[in-house]
N, C-alpha and C positions, 0 to 999 in steps of 0.2 A: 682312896688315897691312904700310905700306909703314915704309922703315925709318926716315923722319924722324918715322912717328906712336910707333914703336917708341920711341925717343932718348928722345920727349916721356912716355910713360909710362914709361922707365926714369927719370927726372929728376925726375919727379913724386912715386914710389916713395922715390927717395933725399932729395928733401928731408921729404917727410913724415916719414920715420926720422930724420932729423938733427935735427930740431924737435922732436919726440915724444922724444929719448935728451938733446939739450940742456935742455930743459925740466923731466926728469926728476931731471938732474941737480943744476939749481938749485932745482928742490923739497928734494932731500934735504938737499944743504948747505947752506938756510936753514931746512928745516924739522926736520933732526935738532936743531940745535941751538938751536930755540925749542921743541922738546916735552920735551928735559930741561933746560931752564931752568925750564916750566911744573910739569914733575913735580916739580921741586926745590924749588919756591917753593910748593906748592899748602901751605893750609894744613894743619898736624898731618902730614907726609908725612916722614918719616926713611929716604929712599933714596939721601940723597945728604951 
């Protein structure tokens, strides 16, 4: 393998982890805090 296709798969690698850890992370900190808003609100629910 020569080493500009090497770069190209290293590069390729890193941004698919940077996309896949960014995106994971704006799941959480919008989705933590709409699923206990939902649990809070659900009717008859005393969890919160």
């Amino acid at each position: 393998m020569s080493e500009p296709m090497m770069w190209l798969l290293v590069r390729g690698v890193w941004e698919t982890l940077a996309m896949t850890f960014v995106s994971g992370f704006f799941g959480f900190v919008i989705g933590l805090p709409v699923g206990v808003s939902a649990l809070c609100h659900a009717s008859g629910a005393n969890y919160c």
